[in-house]
N, C-alpha and C positions, 0 to 999 in steps of 0.2 A: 503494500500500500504506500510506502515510505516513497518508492520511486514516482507513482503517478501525481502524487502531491507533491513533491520537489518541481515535476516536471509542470505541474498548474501554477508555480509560481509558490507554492506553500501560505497557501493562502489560510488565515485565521479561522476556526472551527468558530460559531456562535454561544455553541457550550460543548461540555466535553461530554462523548458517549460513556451511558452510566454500563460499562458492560463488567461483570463479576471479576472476570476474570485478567480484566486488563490493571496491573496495576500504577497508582498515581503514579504520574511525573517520567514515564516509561520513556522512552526515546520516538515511539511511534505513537500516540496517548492523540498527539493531534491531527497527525497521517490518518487515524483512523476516525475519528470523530469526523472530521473532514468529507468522507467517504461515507460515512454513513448518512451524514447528511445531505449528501449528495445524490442518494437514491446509489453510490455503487455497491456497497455492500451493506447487508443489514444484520450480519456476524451468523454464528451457525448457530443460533438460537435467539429467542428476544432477548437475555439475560446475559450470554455470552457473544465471545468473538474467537477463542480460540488462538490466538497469537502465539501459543510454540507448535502447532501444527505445520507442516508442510503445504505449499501451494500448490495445487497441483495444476498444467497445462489450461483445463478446461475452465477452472476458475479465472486465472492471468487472463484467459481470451474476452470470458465474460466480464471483469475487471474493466476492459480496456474496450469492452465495446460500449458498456454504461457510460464512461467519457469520453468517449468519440465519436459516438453516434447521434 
């Protein structure tokens, strides 16, 4: 996530995504809130996001078509 929001300019999340599992002050904390608010991702549960998970291809594709489409 860290890459397509560097690449949008790392633009300021309006508040931070309350997800369980992410925790405060994280290095991606605003990558992802960012993204979430964005309609790109909305984590792999309403409560979580999953962040030591692996990405896998099909996600990246879908990632990248919610911001470029």
């Amino acid at each position: 996530m860290v890459f397509l929001w560097t690449a949008s300019g790392r633009p300021e999340p309006s508040e931070i995504a309350g997800f369980a599992d992410m925790p405060d002050n994280s290095v991606f904390q605003k990558a992802i809130s960012w993204a979430k608010e964005e309609g790109i991702t909305s984590g792999t549960s309403p409560t979580t996001f999953g962040p030591d998970k692996p990405c896998t291809r099909a996600q990246i594709m879908t990632f990248l078509y919610h911001v470029y489409q």
